[in-house]
C-alpha positions in Angstrom: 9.1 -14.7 32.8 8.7 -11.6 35.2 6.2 -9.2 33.7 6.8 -5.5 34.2 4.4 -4.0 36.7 2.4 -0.6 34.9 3.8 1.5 37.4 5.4 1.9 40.7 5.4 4.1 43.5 7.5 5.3 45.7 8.5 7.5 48.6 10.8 10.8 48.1 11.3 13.4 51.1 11.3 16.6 50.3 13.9 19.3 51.3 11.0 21.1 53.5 10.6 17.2 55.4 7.3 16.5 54.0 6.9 13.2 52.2 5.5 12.9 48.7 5.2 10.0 46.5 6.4 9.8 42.9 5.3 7.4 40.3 7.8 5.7 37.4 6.5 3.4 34.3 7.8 2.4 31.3 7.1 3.4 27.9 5.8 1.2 24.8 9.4 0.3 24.0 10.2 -0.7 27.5 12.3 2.3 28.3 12.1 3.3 31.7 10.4 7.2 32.3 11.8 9.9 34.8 10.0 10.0 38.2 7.1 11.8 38.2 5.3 13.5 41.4 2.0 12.5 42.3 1.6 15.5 45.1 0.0 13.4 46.9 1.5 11.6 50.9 -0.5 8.9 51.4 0.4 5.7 49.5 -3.0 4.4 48.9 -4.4 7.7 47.5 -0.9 8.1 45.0 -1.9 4.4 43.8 -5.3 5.6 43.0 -4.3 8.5 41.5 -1.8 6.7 39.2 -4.8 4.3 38.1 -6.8 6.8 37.1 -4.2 8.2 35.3 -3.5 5.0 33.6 -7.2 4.4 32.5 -7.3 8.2 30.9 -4.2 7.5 28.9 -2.3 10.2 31.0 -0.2 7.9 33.1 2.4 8.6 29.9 2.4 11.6 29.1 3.5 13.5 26.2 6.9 12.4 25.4 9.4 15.1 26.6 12.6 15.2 28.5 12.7 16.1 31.5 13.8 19.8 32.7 17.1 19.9 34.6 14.6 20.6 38.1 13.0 17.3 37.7 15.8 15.2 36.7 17.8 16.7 39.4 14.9 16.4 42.5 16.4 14.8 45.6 20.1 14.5 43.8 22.9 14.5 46.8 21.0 13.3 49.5 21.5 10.0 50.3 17.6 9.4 51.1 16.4 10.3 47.7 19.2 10.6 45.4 18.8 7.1 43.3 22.5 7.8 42.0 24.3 7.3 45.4 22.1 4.6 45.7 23.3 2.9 42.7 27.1 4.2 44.1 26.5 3.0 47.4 26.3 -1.0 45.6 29.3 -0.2 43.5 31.8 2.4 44.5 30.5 4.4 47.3 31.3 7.8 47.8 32.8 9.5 51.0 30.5 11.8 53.2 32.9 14.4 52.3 32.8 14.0 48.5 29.0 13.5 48.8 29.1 17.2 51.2 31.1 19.2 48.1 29.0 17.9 45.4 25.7 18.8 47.7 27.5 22.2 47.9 28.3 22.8 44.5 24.6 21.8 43.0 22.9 24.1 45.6 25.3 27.1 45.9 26.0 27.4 41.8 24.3 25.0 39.5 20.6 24.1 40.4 19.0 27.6 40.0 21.4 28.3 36.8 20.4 25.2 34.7 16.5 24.3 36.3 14.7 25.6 33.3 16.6 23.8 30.9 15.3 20.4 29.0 18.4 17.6 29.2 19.0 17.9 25.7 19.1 21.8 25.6 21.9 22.0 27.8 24.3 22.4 25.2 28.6 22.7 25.4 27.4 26.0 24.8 25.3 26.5 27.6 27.6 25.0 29.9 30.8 27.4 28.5 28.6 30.5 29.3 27.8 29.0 32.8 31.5 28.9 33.6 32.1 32.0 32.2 29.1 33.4 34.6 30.7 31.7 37.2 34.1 33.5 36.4 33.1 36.9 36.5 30.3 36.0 39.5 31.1 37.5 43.1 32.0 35.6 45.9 29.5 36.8 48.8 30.3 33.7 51.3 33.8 33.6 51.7 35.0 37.2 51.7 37.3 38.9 54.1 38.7 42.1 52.4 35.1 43.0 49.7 33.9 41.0 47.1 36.2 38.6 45.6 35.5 36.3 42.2 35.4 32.9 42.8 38.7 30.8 42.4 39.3 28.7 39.4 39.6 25.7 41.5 36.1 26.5 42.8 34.5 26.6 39.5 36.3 23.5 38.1 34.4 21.6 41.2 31.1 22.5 40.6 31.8 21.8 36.5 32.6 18.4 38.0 29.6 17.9 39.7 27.5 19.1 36.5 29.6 16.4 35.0 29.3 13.8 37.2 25.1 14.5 36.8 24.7 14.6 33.5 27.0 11.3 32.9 24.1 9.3 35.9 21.7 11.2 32.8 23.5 9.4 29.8 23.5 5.7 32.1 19.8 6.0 32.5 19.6 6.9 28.3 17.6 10.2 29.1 20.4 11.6 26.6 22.5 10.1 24.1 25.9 12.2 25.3 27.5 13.9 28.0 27.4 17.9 26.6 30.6 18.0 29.1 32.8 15.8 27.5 33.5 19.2 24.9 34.0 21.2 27.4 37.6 21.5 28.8 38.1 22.5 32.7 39.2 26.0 33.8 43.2 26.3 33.4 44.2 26.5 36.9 47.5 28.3 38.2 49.2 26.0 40.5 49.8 28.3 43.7 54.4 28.3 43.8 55.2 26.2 47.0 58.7 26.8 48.4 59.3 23.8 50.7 61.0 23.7 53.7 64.7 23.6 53.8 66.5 20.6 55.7 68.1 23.8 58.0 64.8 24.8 58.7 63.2 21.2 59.4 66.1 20.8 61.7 65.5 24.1 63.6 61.7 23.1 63.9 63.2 19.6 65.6 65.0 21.2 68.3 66.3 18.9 70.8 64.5 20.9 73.2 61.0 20.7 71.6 59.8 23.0 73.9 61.5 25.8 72.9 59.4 25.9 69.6 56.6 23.3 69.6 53.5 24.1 72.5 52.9 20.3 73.0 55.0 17.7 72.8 52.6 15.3 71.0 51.9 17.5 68.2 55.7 18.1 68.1 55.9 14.3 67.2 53.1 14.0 64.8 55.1 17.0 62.7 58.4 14.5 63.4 56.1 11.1 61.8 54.8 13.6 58.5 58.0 14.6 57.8 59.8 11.1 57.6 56.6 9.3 56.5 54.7 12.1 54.6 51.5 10.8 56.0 48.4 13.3 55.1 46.8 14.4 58.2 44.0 12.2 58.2 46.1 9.2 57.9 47.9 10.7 60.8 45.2 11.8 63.2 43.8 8.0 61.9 46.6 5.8 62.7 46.3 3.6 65.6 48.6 1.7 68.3 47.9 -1.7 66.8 49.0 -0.2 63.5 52.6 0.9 64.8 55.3 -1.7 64.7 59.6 -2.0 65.5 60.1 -0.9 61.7 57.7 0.1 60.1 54.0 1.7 60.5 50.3 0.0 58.3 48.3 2.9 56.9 44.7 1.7 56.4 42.8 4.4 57.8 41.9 8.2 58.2 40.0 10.2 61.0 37.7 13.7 59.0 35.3 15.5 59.6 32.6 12.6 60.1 35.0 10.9 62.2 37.0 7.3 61.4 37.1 6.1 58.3 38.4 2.6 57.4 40.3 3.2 54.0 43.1 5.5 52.9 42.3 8.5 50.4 43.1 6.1 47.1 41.7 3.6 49.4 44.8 1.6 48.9 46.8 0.2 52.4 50.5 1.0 52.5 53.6 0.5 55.0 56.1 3.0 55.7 59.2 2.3 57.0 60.5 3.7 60.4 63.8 3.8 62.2 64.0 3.0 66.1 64.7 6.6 67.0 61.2 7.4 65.1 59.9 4.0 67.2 61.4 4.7 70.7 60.0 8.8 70.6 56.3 7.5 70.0 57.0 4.3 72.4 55.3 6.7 75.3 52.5 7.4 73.2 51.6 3.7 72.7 51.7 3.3 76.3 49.5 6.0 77.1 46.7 5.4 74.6 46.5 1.5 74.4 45.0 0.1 71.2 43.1 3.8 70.6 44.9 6.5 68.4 48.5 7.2 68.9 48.3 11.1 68.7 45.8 11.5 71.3 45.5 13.5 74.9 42.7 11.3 75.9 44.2 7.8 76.2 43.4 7.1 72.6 39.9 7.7 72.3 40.1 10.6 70.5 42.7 12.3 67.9 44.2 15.6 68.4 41.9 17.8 66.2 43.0 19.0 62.7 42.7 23.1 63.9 45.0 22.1 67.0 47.7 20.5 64.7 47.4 23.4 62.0 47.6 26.2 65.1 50.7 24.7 66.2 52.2 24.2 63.0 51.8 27.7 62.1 53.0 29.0 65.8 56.1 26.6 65.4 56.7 28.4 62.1 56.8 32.1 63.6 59.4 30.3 66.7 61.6 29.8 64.0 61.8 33.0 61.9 58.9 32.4 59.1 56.7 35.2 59.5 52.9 34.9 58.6 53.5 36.8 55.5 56.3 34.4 54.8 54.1 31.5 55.3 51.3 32.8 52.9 54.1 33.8 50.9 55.4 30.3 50.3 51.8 28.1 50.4 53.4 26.6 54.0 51.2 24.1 55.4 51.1 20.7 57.8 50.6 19.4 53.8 53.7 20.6 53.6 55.6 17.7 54.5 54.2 15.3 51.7 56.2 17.7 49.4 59.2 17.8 52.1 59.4 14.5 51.9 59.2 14.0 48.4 61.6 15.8 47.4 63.9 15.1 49.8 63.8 11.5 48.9 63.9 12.2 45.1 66.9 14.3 45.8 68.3 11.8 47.8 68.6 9.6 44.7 65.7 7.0 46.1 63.8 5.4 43.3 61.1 6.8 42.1 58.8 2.9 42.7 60.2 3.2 46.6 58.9 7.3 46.7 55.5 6.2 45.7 55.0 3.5 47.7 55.8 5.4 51.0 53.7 8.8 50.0 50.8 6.6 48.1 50.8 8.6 45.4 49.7 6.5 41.8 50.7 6.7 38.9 50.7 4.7 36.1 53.8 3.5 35.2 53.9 2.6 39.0 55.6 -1.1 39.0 54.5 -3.8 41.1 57.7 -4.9 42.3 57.8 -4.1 45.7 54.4 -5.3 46.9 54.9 -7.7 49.3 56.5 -4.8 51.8 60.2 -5.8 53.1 62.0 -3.4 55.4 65.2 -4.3 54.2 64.3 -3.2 50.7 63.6 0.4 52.1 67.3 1.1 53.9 67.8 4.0 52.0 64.4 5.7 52.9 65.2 5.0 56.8 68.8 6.4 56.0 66.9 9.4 54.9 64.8 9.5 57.9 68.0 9.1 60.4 70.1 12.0 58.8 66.8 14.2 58.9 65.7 13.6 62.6 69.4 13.6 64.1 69.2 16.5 66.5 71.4 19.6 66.2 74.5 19.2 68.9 77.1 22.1 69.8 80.2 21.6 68.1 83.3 21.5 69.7 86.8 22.6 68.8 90.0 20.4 69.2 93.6 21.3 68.9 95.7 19.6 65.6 99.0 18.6 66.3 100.2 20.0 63.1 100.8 23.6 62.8 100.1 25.8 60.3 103.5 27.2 58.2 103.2 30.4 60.0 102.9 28.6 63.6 99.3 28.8 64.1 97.6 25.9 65.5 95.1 24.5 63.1 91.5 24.6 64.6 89.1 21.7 63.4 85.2 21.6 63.8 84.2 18.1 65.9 80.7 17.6 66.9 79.7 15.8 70.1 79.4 12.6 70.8 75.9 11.6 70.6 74.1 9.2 72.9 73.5 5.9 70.8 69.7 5.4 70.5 68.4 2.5 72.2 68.5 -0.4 69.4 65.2 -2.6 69.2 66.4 -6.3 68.6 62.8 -7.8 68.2 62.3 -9.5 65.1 61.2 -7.6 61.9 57.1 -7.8 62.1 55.6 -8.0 58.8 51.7 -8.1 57.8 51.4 -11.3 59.1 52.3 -10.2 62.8 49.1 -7.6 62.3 46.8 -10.6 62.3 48.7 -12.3 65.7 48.8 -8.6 66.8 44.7 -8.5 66.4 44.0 -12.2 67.8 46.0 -11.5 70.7 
């Protein structure tokens, strides 16, 4: 049987970079205590110091909670913080979920709470905290004065709180979560008037030129409005991904660079149609087996400013103002809730919408998961009518008359170029693997 040791030591660096060693023991029942800091940096000398402790009696000492500054020492850094630890061997948080929770602790929660025991921070408490945040200024982010903080804002640093005091209940420092009788800020969800199909289709000019400033941002805005893609799915998706009918989503480029897993961390495939295949066809060339929207030969994406700039500039080319813009929440997100809505509207079932976008839901089915382009004919039909360039129209001559002898006059519009028709055979997931070996 494995006997307990009295006590262990171990290593924590401090925000300031020095190194200090902390000290954990059990109780008489067993129970684990809260780290404790020796003050001392040498191992040998925090060892000693914990033995003498343990012959006075002191190593435990009066039994107390600890305040909210102690439990929370060395939380969000992945060095000393024992909860991403513990995360890390279970469900491991992003670098950018781990960078807003830093935030939130150090811009509006450690000060607020540090003097607090575990078990005085009340529902109370934590209801007069929001309402602090709520009427607190916001100093960091303003443009025009002081500003209050946004409601979204303070629901993310409540989450944070929440998320820290529910690692406090796993550990049985407290019995409860004081959260869990708390309810979140209502939040009022900003109006979003989408893009009209009139207004996609002027964006797509068949001269991109005329209101895109490159033509491989042009086509990453073409991709996110058939597909939906998010933008780091987009900037993420690579050559080897991109096949005749469809493209596999398994990735996304951030901030901290590429990132092996989708946001829901769940792969998908999204049907294409040729014309969406043959337009990117240069892009594969160009950039091998690196990224497909890339000015580098694949090595790197285009960056997420360059793609917003553009998007905003191709905006203005069009007729939609700045103001305008603002006005009506437009962004490259935009075209997840383009896309949407087009396909909703388009009388495409609801299973087929989710499985392109990735959105979850519960009463998802699993009925299409083994992907099958032919099952998706209607989302490509979609796709077709929405990318088909505008043509001038042309007028031809009836050979009936009217009644009063004028010549009826009918609208005709050109003859389009067929698009070049890819006769491989469908690839499916299996290909990916050949695709990989070869």
């Amino acid at each position: 049987m494995r006997i307990k040791a009295v006590f262990t030591v171990f290593a924590r660096r401090l925000a300031s970079g020095k190194q200090v060693y902390y000290y954990q023991c059990y109780d008489e029942k067993g129970k684990r205590q809260w780290a404790k800091s020796t003050g001392i940096s040498k191992k040998t000398e925090a060892v000693a110091y914990c033995m003498k402790l343990f012959r006075e009696g002191l190593l435990i000492p009066e039994q107390k909670l600890p305040t909210f500054a102690e439990f929370s020492d060395g939380w969000w850094n992945i060095e000393t913080c024992r909860y991403l630890k513990w995360r890390e061997l279970h469900e491991p948080l992003s670098k950018g979920t781990v960078s807003v929770h830093r935030d939130n602790f150090k811009n509006h929660i450690k000060d607020y709470f540090s003097k607090f025991l575990l078990n005085e921070i009340t529902p109370d408490v934590i209801e007069n905290w929001l309402l602090h945040m709520s009427e607190k200024k916001d100093t960091k982010h303003k443009k025009d004065g002081v500003k209050k903080f946004k409601t979204s804002t303070i629901n993310l640093a409540y989450r944070t709180l929440r998320t820290m005091l529910n690692e406090a209940v796993r550990i049985k420092l407290i019995d409860k979560n004081p959260c869990s009788e708390v309810k979140e800020l209502r939040e009022e969800a900003p109006e979003r008037i989408i893009l009209t199909v009139e207004e996609v289709k002027k964006l797509f000019n068949a001269d991109w030129s005329k209101v895109w400033e490159s033509k491989v941002v042009f086509l990453a805005n073409r991709l996110a409005a058939c597909t939906g893609l998010r933008i780091g799915e987009l900037r993420g998706l690579k050559c080897e991904y991109v096949f005749d009918d469809y493209i596999f989503i398994t990735g996304q480029y951030n901030d901290y660079g590429y990132i092996p897993h989708t946001k829901t961390r769940h792969n998908r495939n999204i049907p294409i149609t040729p014309m969406i295949r043959q337009e990117i066809d240069e892009l594969l060339k160009a950039n091998g087996a690196g990224y497909v929207f890339s000015d580098d030969g694949g090595i790197t994406p285009v960056s997420t400013s360059r793609i917003n700039r553009q998007f905003d500039k191709a905006l203005e080319n069009i007729g939609i103002s700045h103001e305008e813009k603002l006005k009506r929440n437009l962004s490259f997100h935009s075209w997840r809730h383009f896309l949407n809505t087009l396909l909703l509207t388009s009388n495409v079932v609801i299973s087929k919408v989710q499985k392109v976008t990735g959105h979850k839901s519960l009463k998802m089915t699993e009925h299409y998961t083994h992907f099958d382009t032919k099952q998706f004919t209607e989302v490509r039909d979609v796709q077709m009518n929405l990318l088909a360039f505008n043509e001038p129209v042309k007028t031809v001559e009836t050979s009936k008359p009217k009644k009063n002898g004028k010549t009826i006059i009918k609208a005709e519009p050109s003859k389009k170029p067929k698009a070049r028709v890819i006769t491989k055979k469908p690839v499916k997931k299996a290909d990916l693997k050949k695709k990989k070996r070869a």
